[in-house]
ROBA-422308 format. One record per residue: x, y negated, z of N, C-alpha, C in turn; residue in three letters; residue number from 0. Coordinates in steps of 0.1 Angstrom, whole numbers, plus 5000, padded with zeros to 4 digits. Example, Ala and Ser with C-alpha at 12.3 -4.5 7.8 and 13.67 -1.06 7.14 Angstrom:
// residues 2
+------+------+------+-------+-------+-------+------+------+------+------+-----+
! n.c1 ! n.c2 ! n.c3 ! ca.c1 ! ca.c2 ! ca.c3 ! c.c1 ! c.c2 ! c.c3 ! type ! seq !
+------+------+------+-------+-------+-------+------+------+------+------+-----+
! 5132 ! 5057 ! 5078 !  5123 !  5045 !  5078 ! 5132 ! 5033 ! 5078 !  Ala !   0 !
! 5128 ! 5022 ! 5071 !  5137 !  5011 !  5071 ! 5129 ! 5000 ! 5079 !  Ser !   1 !
+------+------+------+-------+-------+-------+------+------+------+------+-----+
//
This chain:
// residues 140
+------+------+------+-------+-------+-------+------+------+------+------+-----+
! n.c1 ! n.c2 ! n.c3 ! ca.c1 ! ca.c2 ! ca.c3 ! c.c1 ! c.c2 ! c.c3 ! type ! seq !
+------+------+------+-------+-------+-------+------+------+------+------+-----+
! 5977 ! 7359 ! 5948 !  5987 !  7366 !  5956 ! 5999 ! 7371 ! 5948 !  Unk !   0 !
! 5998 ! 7377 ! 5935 !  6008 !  7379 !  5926 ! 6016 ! 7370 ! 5922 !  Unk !   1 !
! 6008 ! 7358 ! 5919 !  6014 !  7343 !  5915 ! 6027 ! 7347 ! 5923 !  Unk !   2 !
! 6022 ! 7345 ! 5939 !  6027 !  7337 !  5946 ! 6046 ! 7349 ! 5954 !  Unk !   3 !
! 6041 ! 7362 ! 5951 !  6052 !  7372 !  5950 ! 6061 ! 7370 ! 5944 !  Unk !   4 !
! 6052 ! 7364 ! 5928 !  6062 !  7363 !  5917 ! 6076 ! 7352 ! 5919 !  Unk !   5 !
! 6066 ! 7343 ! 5925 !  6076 !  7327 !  5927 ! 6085 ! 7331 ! 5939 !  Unk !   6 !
! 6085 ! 7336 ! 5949 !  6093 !  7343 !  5962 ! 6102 ! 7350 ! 5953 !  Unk !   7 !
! 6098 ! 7360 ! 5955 !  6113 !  7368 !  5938 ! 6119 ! 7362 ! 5928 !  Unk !   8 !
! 6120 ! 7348 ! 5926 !  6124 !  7347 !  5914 ! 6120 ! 7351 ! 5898 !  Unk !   9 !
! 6107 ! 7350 ! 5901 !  6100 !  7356 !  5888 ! 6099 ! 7374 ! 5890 !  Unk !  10 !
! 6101 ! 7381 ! 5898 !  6102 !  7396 !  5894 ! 6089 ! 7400 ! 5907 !  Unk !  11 !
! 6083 ! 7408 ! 5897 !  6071 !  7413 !  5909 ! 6072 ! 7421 ! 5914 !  Unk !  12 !
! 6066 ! 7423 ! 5929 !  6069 !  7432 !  5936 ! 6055 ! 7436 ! 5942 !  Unk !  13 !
! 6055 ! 7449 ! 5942 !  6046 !  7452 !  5947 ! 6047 ! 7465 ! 5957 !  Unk !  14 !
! 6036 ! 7456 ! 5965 !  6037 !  7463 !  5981 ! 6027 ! 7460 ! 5987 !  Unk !  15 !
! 6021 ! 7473 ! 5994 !  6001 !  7471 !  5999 ! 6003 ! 7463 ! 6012 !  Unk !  16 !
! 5990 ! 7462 ! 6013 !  5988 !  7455 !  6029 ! 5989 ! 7465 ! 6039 !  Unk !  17 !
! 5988 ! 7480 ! 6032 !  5990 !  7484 !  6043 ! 6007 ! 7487 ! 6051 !  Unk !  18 !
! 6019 ! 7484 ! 6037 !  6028 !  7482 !  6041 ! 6031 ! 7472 ! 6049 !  Unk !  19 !
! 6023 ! 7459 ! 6047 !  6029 !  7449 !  6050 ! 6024 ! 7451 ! 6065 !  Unk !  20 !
! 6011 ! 7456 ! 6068 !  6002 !  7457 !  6086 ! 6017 ! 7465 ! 6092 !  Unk !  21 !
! 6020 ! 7480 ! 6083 !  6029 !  7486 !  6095 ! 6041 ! 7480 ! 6096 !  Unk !  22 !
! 6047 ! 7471 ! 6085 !  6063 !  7463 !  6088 ! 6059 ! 7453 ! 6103 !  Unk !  23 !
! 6046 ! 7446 ! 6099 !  6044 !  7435 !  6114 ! 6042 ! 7444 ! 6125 !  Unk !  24 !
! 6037 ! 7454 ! 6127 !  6029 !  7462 !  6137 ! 6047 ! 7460 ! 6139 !  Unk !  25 !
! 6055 ! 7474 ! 6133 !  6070 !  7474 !  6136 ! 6078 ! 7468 ! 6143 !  Unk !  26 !
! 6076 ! 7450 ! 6138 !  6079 !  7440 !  6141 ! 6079 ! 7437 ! 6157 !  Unk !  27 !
! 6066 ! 7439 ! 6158 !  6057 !  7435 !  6171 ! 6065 ! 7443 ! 6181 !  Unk !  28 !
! 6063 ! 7456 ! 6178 !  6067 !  7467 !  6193 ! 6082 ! 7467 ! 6192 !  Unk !  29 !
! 6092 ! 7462 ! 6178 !  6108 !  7461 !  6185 ! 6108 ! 7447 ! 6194 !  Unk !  30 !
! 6100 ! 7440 ! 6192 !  6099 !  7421 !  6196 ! 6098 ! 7426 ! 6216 !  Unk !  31 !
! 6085 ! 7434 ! 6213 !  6081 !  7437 !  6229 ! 6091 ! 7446 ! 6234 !  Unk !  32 !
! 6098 ! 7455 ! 6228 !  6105 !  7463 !  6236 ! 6120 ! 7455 ! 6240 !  Unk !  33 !
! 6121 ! 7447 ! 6234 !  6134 !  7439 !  6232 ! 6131 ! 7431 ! 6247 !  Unk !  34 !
! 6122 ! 7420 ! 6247 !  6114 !  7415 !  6253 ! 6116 ! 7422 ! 6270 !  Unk !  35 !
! 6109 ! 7434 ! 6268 !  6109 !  7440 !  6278 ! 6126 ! 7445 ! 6287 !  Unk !  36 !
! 6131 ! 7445 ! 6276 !  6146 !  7447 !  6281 ! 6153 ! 7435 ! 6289 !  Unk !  37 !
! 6154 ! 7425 ! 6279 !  6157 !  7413 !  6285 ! 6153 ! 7408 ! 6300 !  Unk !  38 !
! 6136 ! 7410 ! 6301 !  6134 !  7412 !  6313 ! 6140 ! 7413 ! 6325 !  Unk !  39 !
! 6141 ! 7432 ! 6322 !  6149 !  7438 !  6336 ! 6163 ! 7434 ! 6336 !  Unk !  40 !
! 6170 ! 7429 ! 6323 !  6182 !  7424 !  6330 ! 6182 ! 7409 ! 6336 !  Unk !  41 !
! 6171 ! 7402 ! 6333 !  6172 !  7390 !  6344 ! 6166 ! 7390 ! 6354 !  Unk !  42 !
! 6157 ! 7404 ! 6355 !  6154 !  7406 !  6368 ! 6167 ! 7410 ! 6377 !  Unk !  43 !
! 6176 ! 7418 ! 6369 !  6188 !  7425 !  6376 ! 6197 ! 7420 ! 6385 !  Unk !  44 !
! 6198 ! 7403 ! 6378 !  6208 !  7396 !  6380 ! 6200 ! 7383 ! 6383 !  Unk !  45 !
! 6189 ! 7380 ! 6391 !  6181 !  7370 !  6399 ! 6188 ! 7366 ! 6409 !  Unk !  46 !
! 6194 ! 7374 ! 6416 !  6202 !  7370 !  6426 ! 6213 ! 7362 ! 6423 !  Unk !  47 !
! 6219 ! 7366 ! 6415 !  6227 !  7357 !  6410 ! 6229 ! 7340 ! 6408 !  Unk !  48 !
! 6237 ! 7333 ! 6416 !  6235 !  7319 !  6419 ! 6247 ! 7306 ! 6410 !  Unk !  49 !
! 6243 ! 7300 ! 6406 !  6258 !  7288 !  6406 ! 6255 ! 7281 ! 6419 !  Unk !  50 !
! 6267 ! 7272 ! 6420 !  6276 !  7267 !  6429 ! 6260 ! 7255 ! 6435 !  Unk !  51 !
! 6255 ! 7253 ! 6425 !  6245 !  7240 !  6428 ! 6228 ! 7250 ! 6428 !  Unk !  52 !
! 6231 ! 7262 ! 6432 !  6216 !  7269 !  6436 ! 6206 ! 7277 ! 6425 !  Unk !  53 !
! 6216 ! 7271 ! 6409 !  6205 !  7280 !  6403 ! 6208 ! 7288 ! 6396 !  Unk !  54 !
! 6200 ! 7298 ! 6386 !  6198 !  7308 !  6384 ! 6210 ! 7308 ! 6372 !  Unk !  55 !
! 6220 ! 7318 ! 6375 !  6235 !  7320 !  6367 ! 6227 ! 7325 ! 6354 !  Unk !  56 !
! 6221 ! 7334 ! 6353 !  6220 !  7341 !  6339 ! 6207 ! 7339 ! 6338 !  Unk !  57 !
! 6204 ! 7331 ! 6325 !  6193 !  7327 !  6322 ! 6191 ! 7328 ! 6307 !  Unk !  58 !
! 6177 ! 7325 ! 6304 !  6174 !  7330 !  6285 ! 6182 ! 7316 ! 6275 !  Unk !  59 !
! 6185 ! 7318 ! 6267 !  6192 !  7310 !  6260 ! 6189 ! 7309 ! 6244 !  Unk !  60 !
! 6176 ! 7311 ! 6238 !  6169 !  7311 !  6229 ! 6170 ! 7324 ! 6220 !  Unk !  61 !
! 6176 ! 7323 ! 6208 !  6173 !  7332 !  6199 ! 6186 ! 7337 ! 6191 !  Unk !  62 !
! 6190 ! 7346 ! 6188 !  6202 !  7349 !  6180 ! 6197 ! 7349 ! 6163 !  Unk !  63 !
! 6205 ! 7340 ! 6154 !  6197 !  7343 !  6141 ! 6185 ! 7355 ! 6138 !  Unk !  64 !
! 6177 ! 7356 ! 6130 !  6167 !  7365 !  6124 ! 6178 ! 7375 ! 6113 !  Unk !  65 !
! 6177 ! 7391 ! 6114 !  6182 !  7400 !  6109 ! 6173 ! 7406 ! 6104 !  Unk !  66 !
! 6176 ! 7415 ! 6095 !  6168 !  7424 !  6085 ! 6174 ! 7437 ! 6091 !  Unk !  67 !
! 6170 ! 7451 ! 6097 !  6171 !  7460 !  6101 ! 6164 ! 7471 ! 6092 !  Unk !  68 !
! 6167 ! 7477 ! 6085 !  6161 !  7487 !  6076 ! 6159 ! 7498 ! 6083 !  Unk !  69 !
! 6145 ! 7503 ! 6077 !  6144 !  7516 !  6088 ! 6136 ! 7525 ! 6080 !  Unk !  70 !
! 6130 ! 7537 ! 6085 !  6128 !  7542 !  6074 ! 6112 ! 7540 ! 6068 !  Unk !  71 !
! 6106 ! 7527 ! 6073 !  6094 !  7518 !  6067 ! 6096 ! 7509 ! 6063 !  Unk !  72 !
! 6109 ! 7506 ! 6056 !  6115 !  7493 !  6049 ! 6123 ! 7483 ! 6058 !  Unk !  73 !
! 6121 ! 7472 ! 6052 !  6135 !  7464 !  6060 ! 6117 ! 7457 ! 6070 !  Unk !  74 !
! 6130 ! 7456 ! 6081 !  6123 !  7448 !  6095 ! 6128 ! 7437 ! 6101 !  Unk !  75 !
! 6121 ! 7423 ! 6098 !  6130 !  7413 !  6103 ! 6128 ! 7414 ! 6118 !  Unk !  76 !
! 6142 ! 7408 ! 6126 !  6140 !  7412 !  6141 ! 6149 ! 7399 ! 6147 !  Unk !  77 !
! 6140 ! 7397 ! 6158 !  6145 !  7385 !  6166 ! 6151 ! 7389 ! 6179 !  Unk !  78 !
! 6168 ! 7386 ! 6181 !  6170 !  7394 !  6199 ! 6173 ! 7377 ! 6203 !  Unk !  79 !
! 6168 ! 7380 ! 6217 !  6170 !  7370 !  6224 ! 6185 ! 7368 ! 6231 !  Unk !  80 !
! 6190 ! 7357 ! 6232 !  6201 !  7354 !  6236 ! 6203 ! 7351 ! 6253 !  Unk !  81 !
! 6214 ! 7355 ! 6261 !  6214 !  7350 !  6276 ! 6227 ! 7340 ! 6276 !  Unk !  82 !
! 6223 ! 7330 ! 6284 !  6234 !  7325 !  6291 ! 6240 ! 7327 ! 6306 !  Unk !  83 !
! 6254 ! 7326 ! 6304 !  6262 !  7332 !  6322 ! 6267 ! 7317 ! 6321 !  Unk !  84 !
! 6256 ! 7308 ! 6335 !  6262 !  7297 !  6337 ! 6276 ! 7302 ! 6349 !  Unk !  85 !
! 6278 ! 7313 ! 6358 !  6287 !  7317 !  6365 ! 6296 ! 7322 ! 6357 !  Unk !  86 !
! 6303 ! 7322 ! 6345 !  6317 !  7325 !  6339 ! 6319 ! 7340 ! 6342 !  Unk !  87 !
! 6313 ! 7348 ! 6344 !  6316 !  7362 !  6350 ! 6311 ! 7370 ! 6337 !  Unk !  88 !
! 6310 ! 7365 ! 6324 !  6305 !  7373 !  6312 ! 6297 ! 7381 ! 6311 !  Unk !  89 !
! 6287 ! 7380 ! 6316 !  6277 !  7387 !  6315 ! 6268 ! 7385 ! 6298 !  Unk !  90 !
! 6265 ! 7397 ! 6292 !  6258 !  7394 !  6281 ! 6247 ! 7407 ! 6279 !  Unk !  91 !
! 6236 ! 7401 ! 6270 !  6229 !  7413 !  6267 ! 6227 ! 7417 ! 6257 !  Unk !  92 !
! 6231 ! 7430 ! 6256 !  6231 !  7438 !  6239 ! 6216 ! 7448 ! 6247 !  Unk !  93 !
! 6215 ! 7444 ! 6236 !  6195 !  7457 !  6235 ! 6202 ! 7469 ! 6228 !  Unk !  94 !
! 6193 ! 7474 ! 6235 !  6196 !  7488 !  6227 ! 6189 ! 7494 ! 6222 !  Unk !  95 !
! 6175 ! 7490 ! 6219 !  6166 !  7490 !  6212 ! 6176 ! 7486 ! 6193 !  Unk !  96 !
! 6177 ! 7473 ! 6196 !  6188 !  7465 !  6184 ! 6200 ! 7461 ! 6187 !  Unk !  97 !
! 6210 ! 7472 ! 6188 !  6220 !  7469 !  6190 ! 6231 ! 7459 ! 6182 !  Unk !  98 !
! 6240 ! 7451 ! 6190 !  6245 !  7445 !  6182 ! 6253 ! 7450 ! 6164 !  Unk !  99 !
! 6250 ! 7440 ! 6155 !  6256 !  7445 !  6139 ! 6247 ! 7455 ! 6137 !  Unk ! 100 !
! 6239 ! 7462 ! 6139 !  6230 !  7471 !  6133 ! 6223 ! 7469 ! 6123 !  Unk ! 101 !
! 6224 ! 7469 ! 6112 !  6217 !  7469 !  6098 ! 6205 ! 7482 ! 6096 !  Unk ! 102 !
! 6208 ! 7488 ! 6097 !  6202 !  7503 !  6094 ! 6197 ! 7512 ! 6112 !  Unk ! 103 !
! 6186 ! 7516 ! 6108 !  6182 !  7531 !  6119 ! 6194 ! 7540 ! 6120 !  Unk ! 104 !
! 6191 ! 7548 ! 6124 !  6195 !  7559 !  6128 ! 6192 ! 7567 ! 6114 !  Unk ! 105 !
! 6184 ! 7572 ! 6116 !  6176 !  7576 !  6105 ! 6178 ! 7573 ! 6093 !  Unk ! 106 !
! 6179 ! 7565 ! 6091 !  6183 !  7560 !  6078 ! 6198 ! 7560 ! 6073 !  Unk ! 107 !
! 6206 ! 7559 ! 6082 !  6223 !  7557 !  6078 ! 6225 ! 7575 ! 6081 !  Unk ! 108 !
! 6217 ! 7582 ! 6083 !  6221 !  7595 !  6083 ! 6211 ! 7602 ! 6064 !  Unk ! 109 !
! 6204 ! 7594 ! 6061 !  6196 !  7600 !  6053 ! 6208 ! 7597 ! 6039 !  Unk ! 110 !
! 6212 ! 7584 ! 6042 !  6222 !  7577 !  6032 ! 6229 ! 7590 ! 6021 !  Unk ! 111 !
! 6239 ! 7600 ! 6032 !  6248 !  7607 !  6025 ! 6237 ! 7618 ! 6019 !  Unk ! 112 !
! 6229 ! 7623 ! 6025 !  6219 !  7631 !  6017 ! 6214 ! 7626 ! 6003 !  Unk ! 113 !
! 6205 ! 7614 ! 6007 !  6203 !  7610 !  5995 ! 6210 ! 7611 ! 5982 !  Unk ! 114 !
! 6222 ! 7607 ! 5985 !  6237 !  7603 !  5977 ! 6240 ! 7619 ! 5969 !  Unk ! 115 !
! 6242 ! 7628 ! 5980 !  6246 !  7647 !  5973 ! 6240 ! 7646 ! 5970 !  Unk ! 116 !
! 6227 ! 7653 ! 5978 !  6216 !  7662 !  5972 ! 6204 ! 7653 ! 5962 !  Unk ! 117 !
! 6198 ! 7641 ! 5965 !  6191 !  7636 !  5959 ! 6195 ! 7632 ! 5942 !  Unk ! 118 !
! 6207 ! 7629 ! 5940 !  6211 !  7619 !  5928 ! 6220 ! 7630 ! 5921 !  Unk ! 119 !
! 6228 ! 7638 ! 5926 !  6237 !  7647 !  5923 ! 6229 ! 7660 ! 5916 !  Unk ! 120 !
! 6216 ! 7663 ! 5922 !  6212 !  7679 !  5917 ! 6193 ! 7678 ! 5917 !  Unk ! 121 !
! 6194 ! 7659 ! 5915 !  6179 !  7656 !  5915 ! 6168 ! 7661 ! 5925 !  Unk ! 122 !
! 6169 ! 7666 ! 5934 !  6161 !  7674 !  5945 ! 6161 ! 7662 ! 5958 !  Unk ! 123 !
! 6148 ! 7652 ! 5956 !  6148 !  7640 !  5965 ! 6137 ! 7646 ! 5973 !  Unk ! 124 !
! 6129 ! 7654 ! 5974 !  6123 !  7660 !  5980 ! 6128 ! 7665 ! 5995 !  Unk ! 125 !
! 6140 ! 7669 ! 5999 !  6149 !  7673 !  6011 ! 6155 ! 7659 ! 6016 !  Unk ! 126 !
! 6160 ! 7654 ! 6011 !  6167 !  7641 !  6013 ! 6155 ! 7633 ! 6019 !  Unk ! 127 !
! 6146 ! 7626 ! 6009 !  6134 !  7621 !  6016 ! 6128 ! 7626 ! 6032 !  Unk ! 128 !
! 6128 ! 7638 ! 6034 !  6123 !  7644 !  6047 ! 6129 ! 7640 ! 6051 !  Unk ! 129 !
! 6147 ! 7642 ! 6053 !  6150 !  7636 !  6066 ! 6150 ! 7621 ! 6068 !  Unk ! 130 !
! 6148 ! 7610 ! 6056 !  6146 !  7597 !  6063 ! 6134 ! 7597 ! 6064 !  Unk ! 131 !
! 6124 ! 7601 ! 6066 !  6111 !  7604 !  6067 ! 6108 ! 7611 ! 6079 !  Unk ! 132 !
! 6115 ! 7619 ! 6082 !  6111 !  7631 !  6095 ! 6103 ! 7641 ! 6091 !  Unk ! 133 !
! 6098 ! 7646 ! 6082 !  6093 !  7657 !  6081 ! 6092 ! 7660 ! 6063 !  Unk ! 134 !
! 6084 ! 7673 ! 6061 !  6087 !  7673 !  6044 ! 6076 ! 7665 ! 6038 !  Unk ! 135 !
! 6083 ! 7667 ! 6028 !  6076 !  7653 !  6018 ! 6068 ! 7662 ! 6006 !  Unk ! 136 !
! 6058 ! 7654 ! 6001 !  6053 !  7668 !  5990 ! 6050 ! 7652 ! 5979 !  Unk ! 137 !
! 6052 ! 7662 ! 5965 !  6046 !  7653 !  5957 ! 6061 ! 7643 ! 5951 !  Unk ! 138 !
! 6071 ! 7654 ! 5952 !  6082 !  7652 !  5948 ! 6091 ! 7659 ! 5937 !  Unk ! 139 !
+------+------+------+-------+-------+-------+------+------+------+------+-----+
//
């Protein structure tokens, strides 16, 4: 298994448990369903919706590239699904679960400038860490 890290990296080993890797997929899984579940209600929304020859105007349209979304359990690759408006009336779907261009959480693009002061500036990663974490950190 190290071999095979090693060769992925370029020679540089990384190391990372299984239990990181169970909660990045778990991660995975529930933004995939909640995404999923979004898409849903907007093609339920717009069912009614017809072209000129009877069928269904806004329909699924496969996948938008794979993204890396960093959060504060590491980076998360994430799949949003794509819609098509065969009716020209521009209809599109932005999740808001993963909004469009979002690289980073919440959480994390707010932990950024902490980090930056307080962690690197006066060494105290202990406060910084809580907030991209959510609560205090010990053993810091």
């Amino acid at each position: 298994m190290k071999k095979i890290t090693e060769e992925a990296n370029g020679g540089k080993a990384e190391t990372k448990s299984v239990l990181d890797e169970l909660i990045q997929q778990g991660a995975r899984q529930l933004i995939e369903q909640a995404v999923e579940a979004e898409l849903a209600t907007m093609l339920e929304q717009y069912s009614n919706v017809k072209s000129i020859d009877g069928r269904r105007a806004v329909v699924r349209n496969g996948y938008l590239p794979e993204r890396e979304v960093v959060t504060a359990i590491g980076p998360v690759t994430v799949k949003v699904p794509k819609v098509r408006d065969r009716s020209g009336s521009g209809i599109r779907f932005n999740s808001t679960v993963v909004p469009p261009y979002v690289r980073k959480s919440a959480r994390v693009s707010a932990a950024l400038p902490w980090l930056y002061l307080r962690g690197i500036s006066t060494g105290d990663m202990s406060e910084a860490m809580g907030i991209m974490l959510g609560g205090p950190v010990s053993g810091m």
